[in-house]
KOLFINU-909768 format. One record per residue: residue number from 1; x, y, z of N, C-alpha, C in turn; residue in one letter. Coordinates in steps of 0.02 Angstrom, whole numbers. Layout:
BEGIN
+------+--------+--------+--------+--------+--------+--------+--------+--------+--------+------+
| filo |   n_px |   n_py |   n_pz |  ca_px |  ca_py |  ca_pz |   c_px |   c_py |   c_pz | fise |
+------+--------+--------+--------+--------+--------+--------+--------+--------+--------+------+
|  NUM |      X |      Y |      Z |      X |      Y |      Z |      X |      Y |      Z |    A |
...
+------+--------+--------+--------+--------+--------+--------+--------+--------+--------+------+
***
This chain:
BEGIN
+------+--------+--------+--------+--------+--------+--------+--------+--------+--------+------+
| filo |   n_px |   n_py |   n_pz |  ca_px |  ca_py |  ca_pz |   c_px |   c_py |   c_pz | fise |
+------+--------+--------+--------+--------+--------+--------+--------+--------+--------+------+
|    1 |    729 |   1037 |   -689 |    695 |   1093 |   -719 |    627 |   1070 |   -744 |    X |
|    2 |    581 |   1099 |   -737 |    510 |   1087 |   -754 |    510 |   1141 |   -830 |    X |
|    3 |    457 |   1061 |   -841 |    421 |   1095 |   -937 |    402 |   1148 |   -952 |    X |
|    4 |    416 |   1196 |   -990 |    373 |   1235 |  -1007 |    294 |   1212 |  -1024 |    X |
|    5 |    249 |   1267 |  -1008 |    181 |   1235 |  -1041 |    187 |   1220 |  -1125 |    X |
|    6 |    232 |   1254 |  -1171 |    231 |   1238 |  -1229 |    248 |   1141 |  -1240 |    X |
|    7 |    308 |   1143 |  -1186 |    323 |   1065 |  -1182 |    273 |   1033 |  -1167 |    X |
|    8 |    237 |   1051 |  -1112 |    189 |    993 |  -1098 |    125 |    971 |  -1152 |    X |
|    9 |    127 |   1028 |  -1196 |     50 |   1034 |  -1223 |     89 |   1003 |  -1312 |    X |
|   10 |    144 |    986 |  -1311 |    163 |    963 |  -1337 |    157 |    867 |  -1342 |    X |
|   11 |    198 |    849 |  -1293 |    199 |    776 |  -1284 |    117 |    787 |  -1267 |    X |
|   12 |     68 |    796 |  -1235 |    -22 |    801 |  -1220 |    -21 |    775 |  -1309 |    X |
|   13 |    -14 |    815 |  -1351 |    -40 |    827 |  -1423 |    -22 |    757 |  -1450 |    X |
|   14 |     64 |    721 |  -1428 |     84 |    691 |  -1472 |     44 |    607 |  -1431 |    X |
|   15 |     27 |    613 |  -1377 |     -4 |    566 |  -1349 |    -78 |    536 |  -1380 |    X |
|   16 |    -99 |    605 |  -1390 |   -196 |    612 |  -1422 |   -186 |    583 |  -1483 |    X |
|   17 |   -131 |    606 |  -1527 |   -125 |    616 |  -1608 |   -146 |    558 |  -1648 |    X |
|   18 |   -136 |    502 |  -1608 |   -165 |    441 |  -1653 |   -235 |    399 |  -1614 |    X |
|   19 |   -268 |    380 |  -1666 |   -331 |    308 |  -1630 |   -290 |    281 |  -1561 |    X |
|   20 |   -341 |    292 |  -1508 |   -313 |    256 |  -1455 |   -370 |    202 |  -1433 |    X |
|   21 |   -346 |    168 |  -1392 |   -391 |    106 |  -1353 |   -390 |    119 |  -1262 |    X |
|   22 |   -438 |    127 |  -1242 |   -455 |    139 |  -1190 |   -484 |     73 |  -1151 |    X |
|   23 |   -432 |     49 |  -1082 |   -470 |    -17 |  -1064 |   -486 |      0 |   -963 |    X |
|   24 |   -538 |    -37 |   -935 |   -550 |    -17 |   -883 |   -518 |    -56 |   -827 |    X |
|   25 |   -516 |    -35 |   -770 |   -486 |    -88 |   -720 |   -513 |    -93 |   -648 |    X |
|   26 |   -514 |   -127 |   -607 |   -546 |   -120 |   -572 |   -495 |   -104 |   -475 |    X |
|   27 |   -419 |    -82 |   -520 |   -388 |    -72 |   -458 |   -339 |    -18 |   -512 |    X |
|   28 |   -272 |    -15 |   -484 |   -201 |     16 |   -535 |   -216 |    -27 |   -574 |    X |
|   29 |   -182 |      6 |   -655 |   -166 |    -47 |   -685 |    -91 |    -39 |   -687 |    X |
|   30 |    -48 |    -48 |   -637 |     19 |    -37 |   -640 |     65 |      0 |   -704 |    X |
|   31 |    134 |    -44 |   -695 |    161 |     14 |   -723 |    164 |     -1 |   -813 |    X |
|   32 |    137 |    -67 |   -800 |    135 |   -102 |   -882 |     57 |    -94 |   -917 |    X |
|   33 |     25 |    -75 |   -862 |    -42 |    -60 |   -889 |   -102 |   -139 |   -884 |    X |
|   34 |    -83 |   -168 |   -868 |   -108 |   -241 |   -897 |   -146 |   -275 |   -804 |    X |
|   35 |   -135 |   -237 |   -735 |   -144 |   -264 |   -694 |   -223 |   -251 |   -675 |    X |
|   36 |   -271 |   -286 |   -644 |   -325 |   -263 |   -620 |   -385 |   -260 |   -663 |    X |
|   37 |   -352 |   -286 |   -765 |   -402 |   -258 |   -798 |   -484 |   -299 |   -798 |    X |
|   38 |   -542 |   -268 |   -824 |   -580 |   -303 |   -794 |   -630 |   -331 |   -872 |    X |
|   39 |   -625 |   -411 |   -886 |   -644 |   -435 |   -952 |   -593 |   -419 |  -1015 |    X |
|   40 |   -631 |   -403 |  -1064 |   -605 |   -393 |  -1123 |   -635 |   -318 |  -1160 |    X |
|   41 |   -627 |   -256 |  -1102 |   -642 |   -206 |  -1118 |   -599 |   -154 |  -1142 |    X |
|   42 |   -590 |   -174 |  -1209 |   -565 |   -134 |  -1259 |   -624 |    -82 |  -1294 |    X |
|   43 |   -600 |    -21 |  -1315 |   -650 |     23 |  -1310 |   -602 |     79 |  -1364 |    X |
|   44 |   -616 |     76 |  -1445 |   -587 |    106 |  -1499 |   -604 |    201 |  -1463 |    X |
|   45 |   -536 |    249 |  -1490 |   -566 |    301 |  -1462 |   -538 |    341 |  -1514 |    X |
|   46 |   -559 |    388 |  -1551 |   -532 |    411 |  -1600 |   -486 |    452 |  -1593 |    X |
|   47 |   -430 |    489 |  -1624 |   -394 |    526 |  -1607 |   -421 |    605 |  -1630 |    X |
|   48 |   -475 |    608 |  -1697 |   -503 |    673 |  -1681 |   -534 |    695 |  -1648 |    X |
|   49 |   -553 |    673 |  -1594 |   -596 |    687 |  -1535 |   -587 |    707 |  -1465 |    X |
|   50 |   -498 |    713 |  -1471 |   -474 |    729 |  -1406 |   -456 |    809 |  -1416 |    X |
|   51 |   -449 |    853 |  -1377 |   -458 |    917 |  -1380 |   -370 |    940 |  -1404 |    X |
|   52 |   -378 |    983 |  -1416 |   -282 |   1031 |  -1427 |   -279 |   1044 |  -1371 |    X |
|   53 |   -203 |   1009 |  -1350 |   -198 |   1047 |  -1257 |   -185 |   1117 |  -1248 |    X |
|   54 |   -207 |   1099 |  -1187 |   -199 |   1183 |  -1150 |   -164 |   1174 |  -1067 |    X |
|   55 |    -95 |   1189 |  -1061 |    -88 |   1192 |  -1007 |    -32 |   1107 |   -993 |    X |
|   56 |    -40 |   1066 |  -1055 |    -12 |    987 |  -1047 |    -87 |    962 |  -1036 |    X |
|   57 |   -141 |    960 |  -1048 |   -215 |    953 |  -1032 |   -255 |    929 |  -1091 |    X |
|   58 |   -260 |    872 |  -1121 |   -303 |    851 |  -1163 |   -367 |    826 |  -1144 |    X |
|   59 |   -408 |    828 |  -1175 |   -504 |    830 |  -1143 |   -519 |    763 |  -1212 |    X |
|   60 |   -546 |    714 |  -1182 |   -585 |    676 |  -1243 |   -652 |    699 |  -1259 |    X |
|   61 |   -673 |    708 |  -1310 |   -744 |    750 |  -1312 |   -805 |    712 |  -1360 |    X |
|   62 |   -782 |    653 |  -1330 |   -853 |    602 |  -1334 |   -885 |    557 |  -1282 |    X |
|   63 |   -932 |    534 |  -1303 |   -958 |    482 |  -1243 |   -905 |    413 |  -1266 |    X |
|   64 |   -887 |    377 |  -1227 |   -859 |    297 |  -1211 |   -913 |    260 |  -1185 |    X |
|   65 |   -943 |    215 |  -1212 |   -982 |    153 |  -1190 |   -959 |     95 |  -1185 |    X |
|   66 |   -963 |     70 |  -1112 |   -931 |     -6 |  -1133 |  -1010 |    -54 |  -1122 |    X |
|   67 |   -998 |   -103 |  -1140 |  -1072 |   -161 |  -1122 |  -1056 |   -182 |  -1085 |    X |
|   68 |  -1118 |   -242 |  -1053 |  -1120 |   -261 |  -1018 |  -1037 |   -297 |   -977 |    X |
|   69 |  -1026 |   -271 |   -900 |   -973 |   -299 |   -872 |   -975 |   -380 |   -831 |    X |
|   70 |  -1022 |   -367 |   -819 |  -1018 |   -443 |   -764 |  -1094 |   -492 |   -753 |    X |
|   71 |  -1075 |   -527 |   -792 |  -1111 |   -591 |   -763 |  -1149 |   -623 |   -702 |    X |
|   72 |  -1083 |   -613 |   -651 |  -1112 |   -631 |   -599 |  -1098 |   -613 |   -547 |    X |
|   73 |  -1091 |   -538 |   -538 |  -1118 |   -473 |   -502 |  -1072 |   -426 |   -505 |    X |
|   74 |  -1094 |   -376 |   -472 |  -1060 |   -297 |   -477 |  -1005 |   -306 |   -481 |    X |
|   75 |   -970 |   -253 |   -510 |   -907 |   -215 |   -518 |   -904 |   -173 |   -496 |    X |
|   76 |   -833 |   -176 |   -481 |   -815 |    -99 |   -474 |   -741 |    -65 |   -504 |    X |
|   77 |   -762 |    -20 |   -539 |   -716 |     36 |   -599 |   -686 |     80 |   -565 |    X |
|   78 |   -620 |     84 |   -536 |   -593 |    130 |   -519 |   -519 |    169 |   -551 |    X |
|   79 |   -514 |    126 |   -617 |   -449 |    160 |   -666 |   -459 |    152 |   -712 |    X |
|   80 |   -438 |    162 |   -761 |   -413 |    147 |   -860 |   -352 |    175 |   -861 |    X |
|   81 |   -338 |    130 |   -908 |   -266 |    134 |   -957 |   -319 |    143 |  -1024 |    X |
|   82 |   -243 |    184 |  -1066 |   -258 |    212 |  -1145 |   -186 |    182 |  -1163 |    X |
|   83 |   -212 |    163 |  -1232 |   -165 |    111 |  -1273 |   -164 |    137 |  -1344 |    X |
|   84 |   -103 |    130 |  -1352 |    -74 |    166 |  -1447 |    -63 |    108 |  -1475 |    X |
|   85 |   -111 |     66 |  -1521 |   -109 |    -16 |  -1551 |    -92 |    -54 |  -1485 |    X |
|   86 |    -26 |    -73 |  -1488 |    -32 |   -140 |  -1424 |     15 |   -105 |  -1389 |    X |
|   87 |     11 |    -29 |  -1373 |     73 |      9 |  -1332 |     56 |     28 |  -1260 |    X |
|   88 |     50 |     19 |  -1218 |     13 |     58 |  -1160 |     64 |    140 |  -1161 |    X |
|   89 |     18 |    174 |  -1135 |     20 |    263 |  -1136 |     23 |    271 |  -1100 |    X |
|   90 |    -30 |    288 |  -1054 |    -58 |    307 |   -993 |   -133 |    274 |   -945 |    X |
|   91 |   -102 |    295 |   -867 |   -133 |    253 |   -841 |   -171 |    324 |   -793 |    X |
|   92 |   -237 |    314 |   -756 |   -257 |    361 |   -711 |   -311 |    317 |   -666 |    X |
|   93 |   -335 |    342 |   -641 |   -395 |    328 |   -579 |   -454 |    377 |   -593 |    X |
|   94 |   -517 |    350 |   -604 |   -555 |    396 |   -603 |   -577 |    443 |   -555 |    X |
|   95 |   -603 |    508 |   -549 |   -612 |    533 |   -495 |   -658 |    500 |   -429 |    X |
|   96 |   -686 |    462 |   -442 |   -731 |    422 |   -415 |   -737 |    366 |   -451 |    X |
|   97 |   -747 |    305 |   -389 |   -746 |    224 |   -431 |   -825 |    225 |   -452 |    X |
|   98 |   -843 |    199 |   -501 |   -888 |    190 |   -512 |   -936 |    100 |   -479 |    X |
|   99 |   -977 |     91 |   -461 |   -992 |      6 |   -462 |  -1039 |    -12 |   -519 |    X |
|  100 |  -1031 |    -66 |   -546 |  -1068 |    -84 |   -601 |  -1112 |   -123 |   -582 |    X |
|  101 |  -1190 |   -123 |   -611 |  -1221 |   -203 |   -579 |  -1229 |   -253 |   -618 |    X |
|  102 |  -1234 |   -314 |   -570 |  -1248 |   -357 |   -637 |  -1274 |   -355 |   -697 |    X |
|  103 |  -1234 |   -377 |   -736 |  -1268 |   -352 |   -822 |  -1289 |   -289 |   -854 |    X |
|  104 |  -1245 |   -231 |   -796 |  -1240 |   -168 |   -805 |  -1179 |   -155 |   -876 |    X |
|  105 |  -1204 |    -90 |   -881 |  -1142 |    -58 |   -930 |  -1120 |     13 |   -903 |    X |
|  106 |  -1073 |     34 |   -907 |  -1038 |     97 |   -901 |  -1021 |    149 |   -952 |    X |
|  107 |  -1033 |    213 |   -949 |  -1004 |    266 |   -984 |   -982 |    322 |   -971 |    X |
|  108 |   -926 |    326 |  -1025 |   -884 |    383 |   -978 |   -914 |    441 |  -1037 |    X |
|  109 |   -935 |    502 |  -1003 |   -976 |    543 |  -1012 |   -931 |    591 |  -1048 |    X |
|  110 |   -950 |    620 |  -1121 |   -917 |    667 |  -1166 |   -889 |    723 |  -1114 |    X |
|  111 |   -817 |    754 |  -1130 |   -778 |    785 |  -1080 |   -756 |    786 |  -1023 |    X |
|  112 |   -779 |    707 |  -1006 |   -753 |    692 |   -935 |   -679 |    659 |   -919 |    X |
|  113 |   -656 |    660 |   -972 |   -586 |    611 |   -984 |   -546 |    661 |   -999 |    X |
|  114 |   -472 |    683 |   -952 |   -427 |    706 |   -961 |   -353 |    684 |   -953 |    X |
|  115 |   -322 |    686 |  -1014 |   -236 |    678 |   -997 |   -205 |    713 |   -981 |    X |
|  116 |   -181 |    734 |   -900 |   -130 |    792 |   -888 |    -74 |    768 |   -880 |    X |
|  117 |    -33 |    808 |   -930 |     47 |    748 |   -942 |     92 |    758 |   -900 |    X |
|  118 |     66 |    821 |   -838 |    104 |    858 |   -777 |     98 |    776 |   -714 |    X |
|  119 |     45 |    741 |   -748 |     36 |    668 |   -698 |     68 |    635 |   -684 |    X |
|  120 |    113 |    622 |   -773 |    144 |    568 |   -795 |    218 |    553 |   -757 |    X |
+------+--------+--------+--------+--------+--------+--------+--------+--------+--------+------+
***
């Protein structure tokens, strides 16, 4: 039997509800969250800043900046995992990989980040 939308927009809410940590990867980060990740890109994300779901659908509604990624040449960003203290949550793929250049930085652009818990 599938969730009601009340269910989904429920666990969405209880996911957002606290400070999360957002880290990048440069493949899956499997099912532990920890595979592919790229440096030490931890990235504080607040929990008032993620939207009230609609639908199981939470929206982050800030910019994410990470600094500089690589030393000694491009990257390339094609997932993040979100983390509750040292818990992994959830994992996704961005809609498009991004490449980084050397001594580039990345940002994920206010409202571009969504948790649909219909994923999970």
């Amino acid at each position: 039997m599938a969730a009601s939308a009340a269910e989904l927009d429920r666990i969405a809410d209880y996911i957002t509800a606290v400070n999360m940590t957002m880290r990048i990867h440069s493949g899956d980060p499997g099912a532990n969250g920890t595979s592919n990740r790229i440096g030490n890109s931890d990235i504080a994300m607040a929990s008032t800043n993620w939207s009230a779901s609609s639908g199981g659908v939470s929206t982050y509604n800030d910019s994410i900046e990470f600094g500089v990624l690589s030393a000694t040449g491009s990257t390339s960003v094609s997932h993040y995992s979100l983390w509750r203290g040292g818990t992994f949550a959830f994992r996704n793929s961005f809609l498009s990989p991004q490449t980084i250049p050397q001594n580039g930085e990345m940002a994920v652009v206010s409202g571009t980040l969504s948790i649909d818990v219909a994923d999970m």
